[in-house]
C-alpha positions as CSV (number, residue, x, y, z in Angstrom):
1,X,37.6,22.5,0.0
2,X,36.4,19.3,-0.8
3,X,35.2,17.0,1.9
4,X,37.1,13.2,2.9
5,X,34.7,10.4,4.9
6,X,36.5,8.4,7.4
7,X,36.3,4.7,7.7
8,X,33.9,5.2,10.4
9,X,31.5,7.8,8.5
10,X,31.7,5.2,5.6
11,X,30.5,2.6,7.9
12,X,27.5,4.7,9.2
13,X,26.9,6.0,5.2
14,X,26.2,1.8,4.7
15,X,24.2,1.2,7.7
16,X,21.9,4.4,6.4
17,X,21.6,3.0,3.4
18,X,20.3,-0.2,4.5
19,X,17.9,1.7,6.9
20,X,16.7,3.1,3.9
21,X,15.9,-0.3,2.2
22,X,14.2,-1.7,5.0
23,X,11.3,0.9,4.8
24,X,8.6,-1.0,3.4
25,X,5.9,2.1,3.6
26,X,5.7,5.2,1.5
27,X,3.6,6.4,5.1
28,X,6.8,5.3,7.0
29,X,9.4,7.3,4.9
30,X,9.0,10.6,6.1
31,X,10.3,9.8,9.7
32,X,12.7,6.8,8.5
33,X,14.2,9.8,6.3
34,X,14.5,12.2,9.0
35,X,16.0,9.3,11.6
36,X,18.6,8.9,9.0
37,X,19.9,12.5,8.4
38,X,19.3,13.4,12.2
39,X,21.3,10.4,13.1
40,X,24.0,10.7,10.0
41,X,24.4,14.5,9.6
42,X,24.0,15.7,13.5
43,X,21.7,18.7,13.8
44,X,19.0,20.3,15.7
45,X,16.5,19.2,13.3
46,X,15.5,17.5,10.5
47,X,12.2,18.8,8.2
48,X,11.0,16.6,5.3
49,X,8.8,17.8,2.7
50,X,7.1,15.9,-0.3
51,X,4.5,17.0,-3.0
52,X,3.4,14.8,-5.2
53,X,0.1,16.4,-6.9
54,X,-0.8,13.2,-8.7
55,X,-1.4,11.0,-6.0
56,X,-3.0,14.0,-4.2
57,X,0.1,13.8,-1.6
58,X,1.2,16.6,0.3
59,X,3.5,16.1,3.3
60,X,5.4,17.9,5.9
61,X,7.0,16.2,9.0
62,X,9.7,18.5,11.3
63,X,11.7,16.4,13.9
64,X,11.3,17.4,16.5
65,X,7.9,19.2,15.9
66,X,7.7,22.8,17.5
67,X,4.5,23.1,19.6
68,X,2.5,24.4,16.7
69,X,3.4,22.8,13.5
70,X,0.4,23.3,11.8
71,X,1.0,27.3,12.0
72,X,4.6,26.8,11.1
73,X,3.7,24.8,8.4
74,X,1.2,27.8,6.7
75,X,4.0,29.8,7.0
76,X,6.4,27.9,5.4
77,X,3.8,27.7,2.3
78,X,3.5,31.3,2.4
79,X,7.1,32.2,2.0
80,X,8.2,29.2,0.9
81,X,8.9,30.9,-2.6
82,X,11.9,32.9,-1.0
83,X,14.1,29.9,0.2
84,X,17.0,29.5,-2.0
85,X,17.8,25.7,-1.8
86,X,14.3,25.4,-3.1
87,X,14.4,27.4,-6.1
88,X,17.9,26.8,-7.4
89,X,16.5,23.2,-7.8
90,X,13.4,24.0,-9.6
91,X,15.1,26.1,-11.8
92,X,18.6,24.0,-12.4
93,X,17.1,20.5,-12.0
94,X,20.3,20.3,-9.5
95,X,19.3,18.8,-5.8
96,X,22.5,18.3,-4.5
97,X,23.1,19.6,-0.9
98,X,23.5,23.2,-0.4
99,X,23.2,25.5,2.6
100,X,22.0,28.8,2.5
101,X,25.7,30.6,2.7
102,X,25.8,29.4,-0.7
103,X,23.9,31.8,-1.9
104,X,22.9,34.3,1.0
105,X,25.4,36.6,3.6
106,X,23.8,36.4,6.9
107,X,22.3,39.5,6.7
108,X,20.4,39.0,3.9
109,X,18.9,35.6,5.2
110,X,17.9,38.0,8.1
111,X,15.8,40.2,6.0
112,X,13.7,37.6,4.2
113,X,10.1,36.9,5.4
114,X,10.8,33.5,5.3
115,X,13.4,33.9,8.3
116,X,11.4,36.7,10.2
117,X,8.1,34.9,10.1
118,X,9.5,31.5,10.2
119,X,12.9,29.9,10.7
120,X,13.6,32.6,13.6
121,X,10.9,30.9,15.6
122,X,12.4,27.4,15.3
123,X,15.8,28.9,15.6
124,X,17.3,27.9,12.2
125,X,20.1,30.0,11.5
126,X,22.1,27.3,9.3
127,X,20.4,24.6,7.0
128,X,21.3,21.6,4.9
129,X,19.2,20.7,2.3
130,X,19.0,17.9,-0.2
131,X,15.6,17.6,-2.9
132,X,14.7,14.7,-5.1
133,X,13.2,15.2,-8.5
134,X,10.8,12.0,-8.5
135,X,9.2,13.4,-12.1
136,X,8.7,16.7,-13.5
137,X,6.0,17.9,-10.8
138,X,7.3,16.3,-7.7
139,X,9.8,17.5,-5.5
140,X,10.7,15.8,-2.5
141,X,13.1,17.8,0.2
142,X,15.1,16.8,3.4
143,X,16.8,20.0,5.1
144,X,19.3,19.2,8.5
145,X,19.0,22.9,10.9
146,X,21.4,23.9,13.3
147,X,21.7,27.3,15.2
148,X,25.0,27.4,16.3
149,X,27.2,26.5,13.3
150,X,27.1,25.9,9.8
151,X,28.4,22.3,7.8
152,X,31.2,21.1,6.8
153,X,32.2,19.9,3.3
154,X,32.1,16.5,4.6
155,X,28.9,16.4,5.8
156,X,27.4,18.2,2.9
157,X,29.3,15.3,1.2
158,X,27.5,12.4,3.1
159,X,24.4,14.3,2.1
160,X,25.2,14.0,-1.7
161,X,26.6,10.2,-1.0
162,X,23.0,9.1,0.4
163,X,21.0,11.2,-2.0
164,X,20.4,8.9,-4.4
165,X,19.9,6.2,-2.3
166,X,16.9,8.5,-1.1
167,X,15.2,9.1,-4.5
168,X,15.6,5.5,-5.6
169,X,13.7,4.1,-2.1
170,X,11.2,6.9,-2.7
171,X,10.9,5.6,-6.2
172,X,10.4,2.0,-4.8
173,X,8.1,2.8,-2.4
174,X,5.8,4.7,-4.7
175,X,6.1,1.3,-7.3
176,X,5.2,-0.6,-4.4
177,X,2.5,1.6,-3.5
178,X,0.9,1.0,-6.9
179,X,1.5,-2.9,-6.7
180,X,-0.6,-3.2,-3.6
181,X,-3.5,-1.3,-5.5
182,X,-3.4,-3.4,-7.8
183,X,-3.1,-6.1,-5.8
184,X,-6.4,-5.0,-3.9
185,X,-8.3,-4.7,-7.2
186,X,-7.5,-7.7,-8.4
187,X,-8.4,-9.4,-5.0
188,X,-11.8,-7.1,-5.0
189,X,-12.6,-8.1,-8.7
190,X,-12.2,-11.8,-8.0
191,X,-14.2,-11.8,-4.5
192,X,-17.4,-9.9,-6.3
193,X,-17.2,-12.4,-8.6
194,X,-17.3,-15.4,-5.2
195,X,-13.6,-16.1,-6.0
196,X,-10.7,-15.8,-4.1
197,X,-7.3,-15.0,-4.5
198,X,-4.0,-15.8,-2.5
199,X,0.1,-15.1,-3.8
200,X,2.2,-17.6,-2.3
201,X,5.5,-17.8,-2.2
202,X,7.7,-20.9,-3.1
203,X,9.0,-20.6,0.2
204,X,5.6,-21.8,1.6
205,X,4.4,-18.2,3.3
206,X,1.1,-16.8,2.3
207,X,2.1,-13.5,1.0
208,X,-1.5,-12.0,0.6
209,X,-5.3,-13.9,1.0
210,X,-8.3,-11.9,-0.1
211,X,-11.5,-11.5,2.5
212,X,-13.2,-14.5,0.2
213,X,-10.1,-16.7,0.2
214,X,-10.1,-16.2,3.9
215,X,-13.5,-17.0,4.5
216,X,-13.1,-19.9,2.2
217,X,-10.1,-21.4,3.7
218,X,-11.2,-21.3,7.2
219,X,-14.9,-23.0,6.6
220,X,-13.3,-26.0,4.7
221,X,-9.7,-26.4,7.1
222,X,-10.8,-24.0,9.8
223,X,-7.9,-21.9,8.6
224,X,-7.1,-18.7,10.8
225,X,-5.1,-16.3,8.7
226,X,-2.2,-18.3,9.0
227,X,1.2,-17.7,7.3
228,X,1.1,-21.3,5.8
229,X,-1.5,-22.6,3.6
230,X,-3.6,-25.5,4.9
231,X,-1.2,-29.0,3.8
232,X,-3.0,-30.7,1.9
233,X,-3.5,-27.1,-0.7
234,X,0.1,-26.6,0.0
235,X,1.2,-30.0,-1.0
236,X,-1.2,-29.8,-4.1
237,X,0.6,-25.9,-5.2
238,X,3.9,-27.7,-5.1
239,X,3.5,-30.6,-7.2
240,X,1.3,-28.6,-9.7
241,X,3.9,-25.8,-9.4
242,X,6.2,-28.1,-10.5
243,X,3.9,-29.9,-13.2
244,X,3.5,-33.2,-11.4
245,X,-0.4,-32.5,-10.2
246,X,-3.7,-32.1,-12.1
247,X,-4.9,-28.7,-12.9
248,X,-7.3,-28.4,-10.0
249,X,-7.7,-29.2,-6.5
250,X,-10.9,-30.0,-4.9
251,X,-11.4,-30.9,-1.1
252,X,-14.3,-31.0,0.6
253,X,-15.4,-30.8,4.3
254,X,-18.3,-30.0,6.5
255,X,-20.4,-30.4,3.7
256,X,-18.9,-27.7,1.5
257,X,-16.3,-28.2,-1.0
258,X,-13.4,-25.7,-2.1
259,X,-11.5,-26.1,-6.1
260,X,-8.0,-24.2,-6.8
261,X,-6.7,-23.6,-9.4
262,X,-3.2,-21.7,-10.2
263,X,-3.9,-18.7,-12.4
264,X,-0.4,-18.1,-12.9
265,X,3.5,-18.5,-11.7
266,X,6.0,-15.8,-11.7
267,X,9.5,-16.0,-12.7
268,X,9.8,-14.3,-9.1
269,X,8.9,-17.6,-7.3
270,X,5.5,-16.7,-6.2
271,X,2.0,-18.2,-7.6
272,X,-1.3,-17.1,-8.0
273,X,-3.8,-19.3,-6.2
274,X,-7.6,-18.7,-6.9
275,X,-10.1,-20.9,-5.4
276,X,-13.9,-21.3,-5.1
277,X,-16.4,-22.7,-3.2
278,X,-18.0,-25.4,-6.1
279,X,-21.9,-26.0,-4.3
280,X,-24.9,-28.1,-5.6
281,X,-27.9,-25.6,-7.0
282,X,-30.1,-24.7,-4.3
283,X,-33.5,-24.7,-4.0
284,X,-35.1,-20.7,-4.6
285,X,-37.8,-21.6,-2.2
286,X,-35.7,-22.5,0.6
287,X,-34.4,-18.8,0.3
288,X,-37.5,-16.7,-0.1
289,X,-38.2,-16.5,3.6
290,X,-34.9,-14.3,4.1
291,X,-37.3,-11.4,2.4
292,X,-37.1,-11.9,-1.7
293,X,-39.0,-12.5,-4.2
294,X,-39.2,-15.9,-5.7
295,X,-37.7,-14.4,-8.7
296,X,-34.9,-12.8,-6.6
297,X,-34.5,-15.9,-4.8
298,X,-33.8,-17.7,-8.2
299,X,-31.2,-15.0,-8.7
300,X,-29.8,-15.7,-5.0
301,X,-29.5,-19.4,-5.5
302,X,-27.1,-19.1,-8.4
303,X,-25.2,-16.1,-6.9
304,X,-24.6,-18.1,-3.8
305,X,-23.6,-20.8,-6.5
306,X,-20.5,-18.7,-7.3
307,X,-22.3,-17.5,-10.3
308,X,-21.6,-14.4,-12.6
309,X,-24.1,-11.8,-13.4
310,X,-23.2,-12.8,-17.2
311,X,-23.6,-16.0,-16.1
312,X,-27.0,-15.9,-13.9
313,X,-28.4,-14.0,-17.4
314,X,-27.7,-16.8,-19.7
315,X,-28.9,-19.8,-17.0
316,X,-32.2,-18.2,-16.7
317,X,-32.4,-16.4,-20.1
318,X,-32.6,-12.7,-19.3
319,X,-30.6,-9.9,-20.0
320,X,-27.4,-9.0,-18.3
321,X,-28.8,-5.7,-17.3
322,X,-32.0,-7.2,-15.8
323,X,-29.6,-9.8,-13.7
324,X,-27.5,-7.2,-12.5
325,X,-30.5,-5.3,-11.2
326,X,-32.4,-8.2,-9.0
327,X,-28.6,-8.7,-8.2
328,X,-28.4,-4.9,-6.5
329,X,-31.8,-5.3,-5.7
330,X,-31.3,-8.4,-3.9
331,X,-28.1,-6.2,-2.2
332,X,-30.3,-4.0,-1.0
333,X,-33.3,-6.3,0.8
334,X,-30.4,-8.3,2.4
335,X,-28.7,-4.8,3.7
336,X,-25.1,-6.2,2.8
337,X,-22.5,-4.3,0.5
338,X,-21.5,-7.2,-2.0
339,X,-22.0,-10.3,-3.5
340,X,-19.5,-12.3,-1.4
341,X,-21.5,-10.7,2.0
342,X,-24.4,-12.0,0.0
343,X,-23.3,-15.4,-0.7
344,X,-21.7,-16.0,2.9
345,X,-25.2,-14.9,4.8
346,X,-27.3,-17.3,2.5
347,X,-24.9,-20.4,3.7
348,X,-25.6,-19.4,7.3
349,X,-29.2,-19.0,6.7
350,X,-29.2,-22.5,5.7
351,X,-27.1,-24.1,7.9
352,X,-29.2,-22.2,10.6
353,X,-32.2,-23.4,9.1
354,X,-30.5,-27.2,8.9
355,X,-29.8,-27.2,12.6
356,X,-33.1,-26.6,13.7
357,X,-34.6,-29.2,11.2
């Protein structure tokens, strides 16, 4: 018998969808997914499982949790290969919602391990379960338990109505997931190299700043990791945005001046903003007294200039390898991790030294 949703279940099928959109976290999913069947469905409890081998990801979440997940969790792997949900979906490629009186009497649920050693404890007698096929290895599973009475077509149906809607935010979420490494990356490439990135949107909110960016934008405007960009940047990003500004913007203030440029605009109404702090050579010996050699502190001087290793090799006419290992060295005498750390501690150093002259 087939199941029928009212206007009402129809209604809460939309407003679990749009939970499901909201999540903006692949670390938030588990427990958004459970929320929505616990809340949708109506059972005991809800159990989410994901293993995604590639991205090293193996999670388990029961709502509520029984005092000693962890053990029911080693159990579950140990007879997991008995459940019947499970492997009717690796071996048909069919995750559609199924309970176990699909394919078990009572009795024979009884006998298996996987009851005796497990579900008895947490008092699953009847179960619900939905699994998502994200690729080929992946197999991600939401199972609804009751003790008292099995499910009706109709919720087995709202099951199968929101399943997709499940595997497509999963999808999204790993996609996003991705984006935001790269994201990173790109902002950790550009900072080692003294520049900083920001996207903005054409709606005027900063949607990301790198550490460097940051640092940049709040010794030249005294920026504080605002949502807005300073005005006078913003104003410049809109009018080049739009083609009516040059192709860089300098601005300079408290003695230290900032150029942006826009490395590129998406069709999605966002830009790329990368800026960098544009200073006049500095003198190596001013430097040597923070512990380097005068070579080193030749090498400081440009790196502090915003300069490349690449770059620092072909203004003092040694190899790229040799600049890259006073640059490490360097690293290592200042006890900082990067470049940028580098850069930022030689500025203070002279200011410091400024202020007391």
């Amino acid at each position: 018998m087939s199941g029928r949703l009212s206007h009402r279940q129809h209604g809460r099928l939309l407003e679990a969808i749009q939970q499901l959109q909201r999540c903006r976290s692949l670390e938030a999913f588990p427990a958004v997914v459970n929320a929505i069947f616990g809340e949708l469905i109506g059972c005991d409890s809800v159990s989410y499982n994901d293993v995604y081998p590639d991205m090293d990801r193996t999670v388990f979440r029961l709502d509520p949790a029984p005092p000693r997940l962890d053990e029911f969790a080693e159990k579950w792997k140990r007879h997991g290969h008995q459940h019947p949900m499970v492997n009717y979906a690796r071996e048909t490629g069919d995750g559609s919602a199924h309970q176990f009186s699909d394919f078990l009497s009572r009795q024979q649920y009884h006998a298996l391990d996987l009851y005796q050693d497990c579900f008895r404890e947490v008092r699953v007698e009847h179960q619900l379960s939905i699994s998502v096929s994200a690729s080929e290895n992946v197999l991600v599973g939401v199972a609804m338990n009751r003790e008292r009475c099995g499910f009706s077509e109709t919720e087995r149906l709202m099951a199968n109505l929101l399943r997709p809607h499940v595997s497509e935010a999963y999808l999204t979420l790993i996609e996003l997931g991705h984006l935001r490494g790269m994201v990173h990356d790109l902002a950790s490439a550009l900072d080692e190299r003294g520049e900083g990135s920001i996207f903005w949107s054409h709606q005027g909110v900063v949607l990301h700043a790198s550490p460097r960016a940051r640092e940049l934008l709040a010794a030249v405007f005294g920026w504080r990791n605002g949502r807005t960009l300073p005005d006078a940047l913003a104003k410049w990003v809109r009018q080049s945005a739009a083609g009516r500004a040059a192709g860089t913007f300098a601005y300079e203030n408290a003695g230290r001046r900032l150029v942006a440029r826009l490395a590129r605009q998406s069709a999605f109404h966002y830009v790329t903003i990368v800026i960098h702090e544009e200073v006049s050579a500095i003198d190596p010996a001013l430097l040597v007294p923070m512990g380097v050699s005068k070579r080193e502190a030749e090498i400081l001087a440009w790196l502090a200039a915003g300069k490349s290793n690449a770059e620092i090799a072909s203004i003092l006419g040694v190899s790229p390898l040799t600049a890259k290992t006073h640059v490490l060295n360097i690293l290592r005498k200042l006890r900082v991790e990067n470049r940028t750390t580098a850069a930022v501690m030689v500025h203070e150093f002279l200011n410091t030294r400024a202020a007391r002259h």
